[in-house]
BAFI-3210 file (N, C-alpha, C; in Angstrom, 3 decimals, decimal comma, padded with zeros to 6 digits):
// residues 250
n [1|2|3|4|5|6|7|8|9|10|11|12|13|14|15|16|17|18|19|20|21|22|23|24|25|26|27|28|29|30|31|32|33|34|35|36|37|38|39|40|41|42|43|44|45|46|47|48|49|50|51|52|53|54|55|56|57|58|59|60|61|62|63|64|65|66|67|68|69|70|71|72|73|74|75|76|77|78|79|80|81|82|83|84|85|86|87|88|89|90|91|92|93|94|95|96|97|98|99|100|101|102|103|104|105|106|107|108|109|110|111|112|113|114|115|116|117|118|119|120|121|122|123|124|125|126|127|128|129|130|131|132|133|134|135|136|137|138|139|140|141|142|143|144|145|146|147|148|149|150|151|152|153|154|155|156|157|158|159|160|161|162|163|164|165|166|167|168|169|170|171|172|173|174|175|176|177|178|179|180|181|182|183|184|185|186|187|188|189|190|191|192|193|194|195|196|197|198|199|200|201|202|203|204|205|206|207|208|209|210|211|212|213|214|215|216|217|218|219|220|221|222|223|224|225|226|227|228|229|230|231|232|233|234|235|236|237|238|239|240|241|242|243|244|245|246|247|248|249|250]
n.u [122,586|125,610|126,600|125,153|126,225|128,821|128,970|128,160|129,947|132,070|130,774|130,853|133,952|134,755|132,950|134,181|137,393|137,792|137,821|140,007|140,102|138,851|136,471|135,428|135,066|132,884|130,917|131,076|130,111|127,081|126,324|126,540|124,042|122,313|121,161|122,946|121,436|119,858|120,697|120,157|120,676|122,478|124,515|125,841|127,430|128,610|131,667|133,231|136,113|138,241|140,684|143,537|145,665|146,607|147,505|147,562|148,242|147,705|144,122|140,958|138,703|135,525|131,903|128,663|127,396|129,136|132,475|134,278|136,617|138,132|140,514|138,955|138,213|135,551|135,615|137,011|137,363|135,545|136,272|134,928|135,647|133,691|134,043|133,555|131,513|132,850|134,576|136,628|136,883|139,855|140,919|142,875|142,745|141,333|142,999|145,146|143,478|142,922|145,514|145,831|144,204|144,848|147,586|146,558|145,090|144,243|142,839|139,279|139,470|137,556|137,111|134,854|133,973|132,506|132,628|131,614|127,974|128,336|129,623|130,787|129,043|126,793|126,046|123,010|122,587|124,458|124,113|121,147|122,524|123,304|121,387|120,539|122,645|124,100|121,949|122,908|125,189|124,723|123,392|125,938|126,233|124,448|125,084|127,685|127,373|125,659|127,658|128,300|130,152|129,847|127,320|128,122|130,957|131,337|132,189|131,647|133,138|132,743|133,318|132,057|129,384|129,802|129,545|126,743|126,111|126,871|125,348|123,141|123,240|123,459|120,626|119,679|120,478|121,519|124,813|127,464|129,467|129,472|131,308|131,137|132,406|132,833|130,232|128,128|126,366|125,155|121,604|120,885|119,046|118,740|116,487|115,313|116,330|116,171|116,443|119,183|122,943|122,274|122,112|121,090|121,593|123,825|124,642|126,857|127,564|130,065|131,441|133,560|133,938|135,151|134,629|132,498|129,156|129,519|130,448|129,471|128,150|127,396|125,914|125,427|125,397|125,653|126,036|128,981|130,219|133,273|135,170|137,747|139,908|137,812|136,017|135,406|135,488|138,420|140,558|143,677|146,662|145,194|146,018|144,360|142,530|139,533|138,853|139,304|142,276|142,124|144,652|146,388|145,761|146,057]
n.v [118,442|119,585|117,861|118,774|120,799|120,532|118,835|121,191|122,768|121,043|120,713|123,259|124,247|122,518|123,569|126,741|126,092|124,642|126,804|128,624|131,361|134,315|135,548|132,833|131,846|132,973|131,936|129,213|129,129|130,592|127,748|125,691|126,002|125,483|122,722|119,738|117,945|115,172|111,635|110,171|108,446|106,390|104,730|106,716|108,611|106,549|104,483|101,475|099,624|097,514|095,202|093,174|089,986|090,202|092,943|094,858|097,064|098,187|099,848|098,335|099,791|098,587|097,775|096,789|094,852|094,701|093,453|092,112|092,732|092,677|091,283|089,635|086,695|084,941|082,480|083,067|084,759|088,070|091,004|093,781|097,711|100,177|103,624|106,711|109,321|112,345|111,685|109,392|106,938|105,938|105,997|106,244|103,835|102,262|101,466|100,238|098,181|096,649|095,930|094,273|092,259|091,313|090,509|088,221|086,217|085,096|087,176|088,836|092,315|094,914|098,275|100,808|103,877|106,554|109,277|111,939|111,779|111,356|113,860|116,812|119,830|119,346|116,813|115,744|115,064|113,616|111,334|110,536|109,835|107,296|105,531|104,542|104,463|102,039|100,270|100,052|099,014|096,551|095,561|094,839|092,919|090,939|090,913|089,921|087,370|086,147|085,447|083,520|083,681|082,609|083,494|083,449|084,497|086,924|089,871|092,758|095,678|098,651|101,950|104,127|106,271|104,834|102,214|101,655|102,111|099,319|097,560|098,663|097,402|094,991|094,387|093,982|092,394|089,611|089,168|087,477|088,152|090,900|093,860|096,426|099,567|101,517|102,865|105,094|107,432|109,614|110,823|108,290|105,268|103,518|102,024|101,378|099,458|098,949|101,346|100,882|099,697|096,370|092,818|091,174|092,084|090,565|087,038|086,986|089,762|091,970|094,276|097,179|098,748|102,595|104,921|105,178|106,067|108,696|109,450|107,905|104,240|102,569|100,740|097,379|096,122|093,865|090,121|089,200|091,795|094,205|096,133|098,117|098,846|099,843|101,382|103,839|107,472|109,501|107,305|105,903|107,187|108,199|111,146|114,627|114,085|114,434|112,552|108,932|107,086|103,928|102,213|103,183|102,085|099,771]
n.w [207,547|207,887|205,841|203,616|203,502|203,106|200,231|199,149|198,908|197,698|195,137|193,938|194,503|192,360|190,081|190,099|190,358|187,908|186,113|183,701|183,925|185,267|184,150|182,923|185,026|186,328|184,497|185,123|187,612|187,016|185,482|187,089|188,700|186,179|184,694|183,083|179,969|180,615|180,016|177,188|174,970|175,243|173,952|172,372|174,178|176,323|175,873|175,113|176,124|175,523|176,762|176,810|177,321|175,353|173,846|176,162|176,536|175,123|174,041|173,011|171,551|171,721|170,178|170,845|169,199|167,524|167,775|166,437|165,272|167,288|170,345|171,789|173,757|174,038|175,602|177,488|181,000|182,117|182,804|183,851|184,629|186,034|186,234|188,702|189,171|187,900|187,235|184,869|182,230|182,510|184,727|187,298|189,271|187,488|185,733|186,860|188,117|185,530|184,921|187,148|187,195|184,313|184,976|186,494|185,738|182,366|180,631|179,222|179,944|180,372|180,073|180,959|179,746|180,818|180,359|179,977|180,751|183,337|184,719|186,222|187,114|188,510|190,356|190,901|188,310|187,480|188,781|188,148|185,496|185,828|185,192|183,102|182,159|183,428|182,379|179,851|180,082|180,921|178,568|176,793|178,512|177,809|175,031|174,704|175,792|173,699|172,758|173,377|175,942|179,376|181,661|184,286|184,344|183,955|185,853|187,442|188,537|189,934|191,237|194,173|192,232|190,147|191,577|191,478|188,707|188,084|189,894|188,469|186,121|186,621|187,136|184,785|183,556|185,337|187,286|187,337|188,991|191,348|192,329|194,669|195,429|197,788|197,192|196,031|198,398|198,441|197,628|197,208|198,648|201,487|201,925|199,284|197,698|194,398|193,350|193,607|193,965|195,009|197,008|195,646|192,493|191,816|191,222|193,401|195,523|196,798|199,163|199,390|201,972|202,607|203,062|204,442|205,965|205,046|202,728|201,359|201,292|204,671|205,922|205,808|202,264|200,207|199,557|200,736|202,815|203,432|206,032|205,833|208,429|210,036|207,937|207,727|207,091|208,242|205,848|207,121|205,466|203,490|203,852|203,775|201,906|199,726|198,556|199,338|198,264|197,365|196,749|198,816|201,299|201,924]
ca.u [122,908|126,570|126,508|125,199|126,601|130,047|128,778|127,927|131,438|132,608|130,434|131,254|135,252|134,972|132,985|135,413|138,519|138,032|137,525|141,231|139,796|138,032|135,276|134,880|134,716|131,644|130,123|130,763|129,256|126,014|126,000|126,124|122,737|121,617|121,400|122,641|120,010|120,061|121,360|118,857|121,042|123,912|125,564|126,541|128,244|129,628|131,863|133,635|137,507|139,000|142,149|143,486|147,333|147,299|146,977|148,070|148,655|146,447|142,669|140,368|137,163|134,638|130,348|127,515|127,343|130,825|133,071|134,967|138,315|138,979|141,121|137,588|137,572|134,226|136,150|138,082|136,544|135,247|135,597|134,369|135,884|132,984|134,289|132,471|131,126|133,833|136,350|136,777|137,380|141,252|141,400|144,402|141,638|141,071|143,999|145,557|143,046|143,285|146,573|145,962|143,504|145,520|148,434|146,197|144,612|144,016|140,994|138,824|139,419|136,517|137,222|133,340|133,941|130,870|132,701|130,188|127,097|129,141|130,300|129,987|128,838|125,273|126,023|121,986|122,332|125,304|123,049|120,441|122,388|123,621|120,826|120,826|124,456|123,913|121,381|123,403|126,345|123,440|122,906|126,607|126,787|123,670|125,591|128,742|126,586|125,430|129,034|129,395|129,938|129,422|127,320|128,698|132,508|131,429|132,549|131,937|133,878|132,593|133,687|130,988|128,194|130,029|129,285|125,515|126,095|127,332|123,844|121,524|123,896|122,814|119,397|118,922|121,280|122,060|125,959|128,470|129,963|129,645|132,495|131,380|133,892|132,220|128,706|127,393|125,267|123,900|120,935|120,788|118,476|118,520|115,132|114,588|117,301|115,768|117,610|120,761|123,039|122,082|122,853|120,410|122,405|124,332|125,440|127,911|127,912|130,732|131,151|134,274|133,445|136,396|134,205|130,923|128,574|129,922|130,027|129,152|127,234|128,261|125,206|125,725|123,887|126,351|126,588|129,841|130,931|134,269|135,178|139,330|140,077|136,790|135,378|134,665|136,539|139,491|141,576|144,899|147,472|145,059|146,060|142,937|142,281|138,365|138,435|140,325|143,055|141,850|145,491|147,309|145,248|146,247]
ca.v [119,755|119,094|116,902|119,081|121,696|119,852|118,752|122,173|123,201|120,443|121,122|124,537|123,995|121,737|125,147|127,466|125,667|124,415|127,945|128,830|132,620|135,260|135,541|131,953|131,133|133,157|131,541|128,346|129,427|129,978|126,711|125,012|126,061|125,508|121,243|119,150|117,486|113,668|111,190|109,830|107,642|105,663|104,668|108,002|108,828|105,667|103,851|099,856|099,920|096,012|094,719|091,471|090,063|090,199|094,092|094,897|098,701|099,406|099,425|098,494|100,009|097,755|098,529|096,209|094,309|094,844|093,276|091,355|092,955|092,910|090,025|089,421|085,587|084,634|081,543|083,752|085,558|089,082|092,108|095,202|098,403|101,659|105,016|107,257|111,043|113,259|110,847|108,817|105,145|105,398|106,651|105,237|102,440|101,337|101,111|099,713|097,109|096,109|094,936|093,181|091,944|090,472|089,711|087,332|085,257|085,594|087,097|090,146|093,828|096,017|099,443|101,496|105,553|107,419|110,538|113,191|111,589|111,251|114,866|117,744|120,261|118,564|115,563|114,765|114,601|112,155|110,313|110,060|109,622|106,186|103,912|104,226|103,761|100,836|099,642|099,905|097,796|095,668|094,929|094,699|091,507|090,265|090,995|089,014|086,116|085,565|084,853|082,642|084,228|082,556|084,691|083,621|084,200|088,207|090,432|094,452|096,597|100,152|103,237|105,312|106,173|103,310|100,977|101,683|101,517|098,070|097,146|098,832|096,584|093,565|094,296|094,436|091,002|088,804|088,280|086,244|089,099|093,035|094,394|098,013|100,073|102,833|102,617|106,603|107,218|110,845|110,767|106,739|105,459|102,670|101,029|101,277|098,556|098,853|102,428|101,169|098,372|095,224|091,795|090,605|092,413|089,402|085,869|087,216|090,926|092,429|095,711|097,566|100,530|103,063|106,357|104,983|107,425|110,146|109,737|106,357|103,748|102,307|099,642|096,011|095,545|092,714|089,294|090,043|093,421|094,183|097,236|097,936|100,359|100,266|101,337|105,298|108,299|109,385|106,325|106,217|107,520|109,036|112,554|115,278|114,184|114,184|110,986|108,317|106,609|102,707|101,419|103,418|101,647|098,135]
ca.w [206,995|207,576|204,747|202,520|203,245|202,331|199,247|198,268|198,725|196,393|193,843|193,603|194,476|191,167|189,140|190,021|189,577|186,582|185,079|183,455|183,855|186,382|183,218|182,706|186,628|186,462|184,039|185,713|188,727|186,736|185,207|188,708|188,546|185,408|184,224|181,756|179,883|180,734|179,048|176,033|174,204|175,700|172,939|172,130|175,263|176,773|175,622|176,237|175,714|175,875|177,127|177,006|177,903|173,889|174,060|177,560|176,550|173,924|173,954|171,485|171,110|170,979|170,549|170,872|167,845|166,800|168,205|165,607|165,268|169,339|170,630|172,613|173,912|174,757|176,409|179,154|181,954|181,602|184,003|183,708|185,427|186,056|187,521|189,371|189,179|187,978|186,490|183,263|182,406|181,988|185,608|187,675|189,542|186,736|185,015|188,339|188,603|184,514|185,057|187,897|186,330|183,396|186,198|187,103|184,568|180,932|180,593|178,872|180,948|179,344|180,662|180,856|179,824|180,941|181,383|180,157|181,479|184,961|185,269|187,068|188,902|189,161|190,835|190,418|187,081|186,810|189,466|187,327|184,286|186,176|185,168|181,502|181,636|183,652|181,405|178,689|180,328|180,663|176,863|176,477|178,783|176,388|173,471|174,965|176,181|172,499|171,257|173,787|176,954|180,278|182,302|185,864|184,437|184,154|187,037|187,209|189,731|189,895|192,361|193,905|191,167|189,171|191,444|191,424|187,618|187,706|190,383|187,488|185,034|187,003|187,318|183,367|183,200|186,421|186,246|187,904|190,419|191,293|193,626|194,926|196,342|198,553|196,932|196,592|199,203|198,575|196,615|197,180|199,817|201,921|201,928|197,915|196,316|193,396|193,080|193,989|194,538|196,159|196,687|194,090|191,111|190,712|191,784|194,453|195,562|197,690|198,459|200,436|202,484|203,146|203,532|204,663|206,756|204,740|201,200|200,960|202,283|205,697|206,236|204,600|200,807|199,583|200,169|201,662|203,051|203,777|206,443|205,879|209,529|210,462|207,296|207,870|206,712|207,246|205,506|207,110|204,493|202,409|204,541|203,927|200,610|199,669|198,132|199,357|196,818|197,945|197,300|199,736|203,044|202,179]
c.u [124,411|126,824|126,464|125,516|128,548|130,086|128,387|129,250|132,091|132,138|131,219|132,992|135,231|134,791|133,670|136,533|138,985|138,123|139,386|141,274|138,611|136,510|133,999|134,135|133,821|130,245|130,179|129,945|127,473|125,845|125,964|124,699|121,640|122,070|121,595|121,598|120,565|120,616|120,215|119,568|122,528|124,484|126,122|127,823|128,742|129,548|133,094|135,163|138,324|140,474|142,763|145,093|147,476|147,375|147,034|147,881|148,336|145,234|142,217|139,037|136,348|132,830|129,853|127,064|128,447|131,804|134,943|136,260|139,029|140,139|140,107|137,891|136,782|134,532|136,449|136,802|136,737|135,352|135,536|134,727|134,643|133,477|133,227|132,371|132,684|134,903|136,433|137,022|138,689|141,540|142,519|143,672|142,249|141,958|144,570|145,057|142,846|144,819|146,727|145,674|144,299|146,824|148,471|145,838|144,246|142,244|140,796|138,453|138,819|136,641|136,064|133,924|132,541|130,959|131,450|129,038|127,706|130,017|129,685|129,305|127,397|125,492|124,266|121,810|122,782|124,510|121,817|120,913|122,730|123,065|120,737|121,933|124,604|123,009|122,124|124,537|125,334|123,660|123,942|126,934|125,881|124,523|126,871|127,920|126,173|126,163|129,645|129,810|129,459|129,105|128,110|130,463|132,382|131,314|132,238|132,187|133,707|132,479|132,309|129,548|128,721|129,693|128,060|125,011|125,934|125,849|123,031|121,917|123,097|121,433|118,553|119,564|121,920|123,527|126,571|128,922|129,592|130,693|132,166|132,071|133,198|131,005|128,422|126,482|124,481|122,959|120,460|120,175|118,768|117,720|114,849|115,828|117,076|116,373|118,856|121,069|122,564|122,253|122,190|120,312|123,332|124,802|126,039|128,197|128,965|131,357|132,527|133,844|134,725|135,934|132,750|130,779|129,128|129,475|129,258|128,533|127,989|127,413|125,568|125,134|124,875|126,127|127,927|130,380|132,204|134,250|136,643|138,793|138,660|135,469|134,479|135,984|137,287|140,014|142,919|145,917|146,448|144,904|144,011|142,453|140,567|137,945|139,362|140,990|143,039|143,344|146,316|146,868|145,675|147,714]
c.v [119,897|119,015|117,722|120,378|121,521|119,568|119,642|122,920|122,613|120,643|122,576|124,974|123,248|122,319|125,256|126,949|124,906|125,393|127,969|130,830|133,220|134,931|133,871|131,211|131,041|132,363|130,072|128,181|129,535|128,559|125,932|125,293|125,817|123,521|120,874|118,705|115,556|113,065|110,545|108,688|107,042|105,772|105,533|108,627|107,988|104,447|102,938|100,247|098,215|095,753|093,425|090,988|089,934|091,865|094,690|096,742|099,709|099,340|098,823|098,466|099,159|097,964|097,037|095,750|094,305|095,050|092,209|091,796|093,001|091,813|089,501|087,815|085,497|083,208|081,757|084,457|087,024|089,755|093,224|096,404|099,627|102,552|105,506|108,721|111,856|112,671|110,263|107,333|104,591|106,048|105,749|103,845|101,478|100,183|099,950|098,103|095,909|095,602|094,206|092,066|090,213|089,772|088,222|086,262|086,098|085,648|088,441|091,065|094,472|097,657|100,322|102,829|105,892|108,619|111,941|112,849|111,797|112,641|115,624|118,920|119,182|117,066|114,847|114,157|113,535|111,099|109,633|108,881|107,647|104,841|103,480|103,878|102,202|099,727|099,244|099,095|096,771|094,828|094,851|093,802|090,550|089,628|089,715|087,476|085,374|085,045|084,260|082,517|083,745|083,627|084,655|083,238|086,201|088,803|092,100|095,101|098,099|100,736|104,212|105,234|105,291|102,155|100,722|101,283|099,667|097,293|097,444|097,655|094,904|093,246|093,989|092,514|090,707|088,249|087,201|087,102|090,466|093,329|095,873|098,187|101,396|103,369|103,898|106,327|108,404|110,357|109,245|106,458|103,739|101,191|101,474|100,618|098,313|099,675|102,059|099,650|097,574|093,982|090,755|090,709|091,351|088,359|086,111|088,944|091,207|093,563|095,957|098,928|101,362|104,429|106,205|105,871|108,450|110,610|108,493|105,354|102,808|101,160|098,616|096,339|094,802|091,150|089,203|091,425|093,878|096,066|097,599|099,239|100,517|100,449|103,085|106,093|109,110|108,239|106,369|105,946|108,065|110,613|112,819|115,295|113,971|112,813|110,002|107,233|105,157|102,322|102,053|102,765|100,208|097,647]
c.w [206,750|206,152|203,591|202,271|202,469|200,756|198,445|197,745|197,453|195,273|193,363|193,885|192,715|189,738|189,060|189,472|188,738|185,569|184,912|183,827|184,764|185,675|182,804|184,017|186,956|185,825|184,600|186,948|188,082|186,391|186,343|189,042|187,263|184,889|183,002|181,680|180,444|179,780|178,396|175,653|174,766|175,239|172,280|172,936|176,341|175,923|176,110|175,454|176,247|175,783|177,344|177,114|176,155|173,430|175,522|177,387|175,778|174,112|172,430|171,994|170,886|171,410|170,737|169,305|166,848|167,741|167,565|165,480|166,331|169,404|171,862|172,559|174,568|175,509|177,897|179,998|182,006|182,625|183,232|185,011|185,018|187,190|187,853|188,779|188,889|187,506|185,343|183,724|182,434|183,443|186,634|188,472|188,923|185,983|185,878|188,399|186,927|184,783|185,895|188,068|185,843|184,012|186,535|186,729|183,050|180,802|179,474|180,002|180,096|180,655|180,584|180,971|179,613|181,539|181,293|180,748|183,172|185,645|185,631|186,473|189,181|189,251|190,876|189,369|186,492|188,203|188,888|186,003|184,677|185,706|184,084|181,318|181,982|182,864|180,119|178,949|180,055|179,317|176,590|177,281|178,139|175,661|173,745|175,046|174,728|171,944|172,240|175,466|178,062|181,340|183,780|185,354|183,852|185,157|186,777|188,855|189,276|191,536|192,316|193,521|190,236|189,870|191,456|189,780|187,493|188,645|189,189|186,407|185,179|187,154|186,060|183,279|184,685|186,133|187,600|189,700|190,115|192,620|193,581|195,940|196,422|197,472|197,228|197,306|199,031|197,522|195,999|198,833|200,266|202,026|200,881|196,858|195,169|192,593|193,409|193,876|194,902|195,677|195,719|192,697|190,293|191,703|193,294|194,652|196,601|197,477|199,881|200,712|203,089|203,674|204,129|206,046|206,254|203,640|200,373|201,510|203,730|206,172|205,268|203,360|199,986|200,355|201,307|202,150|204,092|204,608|206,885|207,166|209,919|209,605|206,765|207,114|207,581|207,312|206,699|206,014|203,670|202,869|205,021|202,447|200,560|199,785|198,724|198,158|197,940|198,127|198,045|200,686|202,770|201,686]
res [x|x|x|x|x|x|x|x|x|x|x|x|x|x|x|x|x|x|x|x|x|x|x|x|x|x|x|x|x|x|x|x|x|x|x|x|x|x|x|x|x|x|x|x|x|x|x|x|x|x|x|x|x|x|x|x|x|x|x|x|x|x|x|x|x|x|x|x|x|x|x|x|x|x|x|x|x|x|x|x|x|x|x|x|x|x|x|x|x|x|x|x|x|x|x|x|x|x|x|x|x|x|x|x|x|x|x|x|x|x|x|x|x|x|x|x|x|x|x|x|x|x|x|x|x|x|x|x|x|x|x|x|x|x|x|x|x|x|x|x|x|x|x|x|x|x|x|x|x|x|x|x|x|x|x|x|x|x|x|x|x|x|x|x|x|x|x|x|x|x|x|x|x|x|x|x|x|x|x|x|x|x|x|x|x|x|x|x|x|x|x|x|x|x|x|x|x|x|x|x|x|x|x|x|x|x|x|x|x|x|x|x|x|x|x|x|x|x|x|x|x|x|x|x|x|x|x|x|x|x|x|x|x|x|x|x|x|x|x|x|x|x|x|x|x|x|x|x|x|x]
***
């Protein structure tokens, strides 16, 4: 009860103060009760954004069957960043972990925006909307694989409800790696890996837990599972912040 009584707070902390106005506040407050519709069509509402050390600071757009003007090598090795509930694909993570990325070796950084399916207040809904999105990464490591594309040299790192994305991703296409980072746990069960993560999404799963038992999951479902401090919430250095910001603890 705890639990959800916390999570009612956030939802409705996330209404409200997004309203700019007393009038609109209200009406956010209804809509916290009232649902988007699901998501129907992927390709409408997420989309892939590629980065490569030839392009470091620009994106380029690229769909599922068009990919031809990118600087896309189907030679190099592929990651894939997915945010979570409430954030976008250009969120500091991501960004963070695209250059570390390219830091590191020359490769393709595909950045996944799935912000409207993934927003609020109804966190069931961007729970739901998770598996079509994931599906639809899915058919965009296909699509790569056709031009070339080794599948065990694709990686996806998703936060949260991204990294459950990047499990449904693997379930549609077996890849190389999945790295979740605090794996949602509301509304994700334990004994049904079929809904969620697990270490049969791809080749090599490993998952870090920084809020587990709270917001996130705190039992193994990777090949490896890493537990920085223990592995619970609070981080040290991320104060009383909701979420914790991963690179301050290391």
């Amino acid at each position: 009860m705890k639990l959800l009584a916390v999570f009612y707070a956030v939802t409705v902390h996330s209404a409200v103060f997004a309203a700019p106005n007393q009038s609109r506040g209200f009406k956010h407050w209804l809509n916290l009760f009232r649902p988007k519709p699901l998501l129907i069509d992927p390709s409408s509402e997420v989309t892939f954004h590629l980065f490569t050390r030839a392009n470091r600071d620009t994106a380029h757009q690229i769909w599922i069957g068009n990919i031809s003007s990118s600087n896309y090598d189907p030679a190099k090795p592929t990651k894939f960043t997915v945010h979570g509930f409430n954030d976008n694909g250009f969120t500091w993570w991501t960004v963070g972990s695209k250059e570390s990325f390219l830091d590191e070796e020359g490769c393709n950084v595909i950045l996944v925006d799935w912000t409207g399916p993934a927003a609020g207040p109804m966190y069931s809904i961007a729970k739901a909307n998770s598996i079509p999105t994931g599906e639809y990464v899915g058919d965009m490591y296909q699509y790569l694989i056709s031009l070339g594309q080794n599948v065990d040299d694709i990686h996806c790192v998703g936060h949260s409800l991204g990294a459950h994305v990047c499990g449904f991703s693997g379930k549609r296409v077996k890849i190389g790696r999945i790295t979740g980072i605090d794996p949602a746990q509301i509304l994700f069960y334990y004994n049904n890996p079929a809904g969620r993560l697990t270490f049969t999404d791809a080749a090599f799963v490993d998952v870090i837990h920084t809020c587990g038992g709270w917001m996130s999951f705190m039992s193994p479902i990777g090949h490896a599972d890493f537990y920085p401090n223990g592995g619970s919430f609070p981080q040290p250095g991320c104060g009383a912040d909701l979420f914790c910001k991963l690179g301050n603890n290391f």
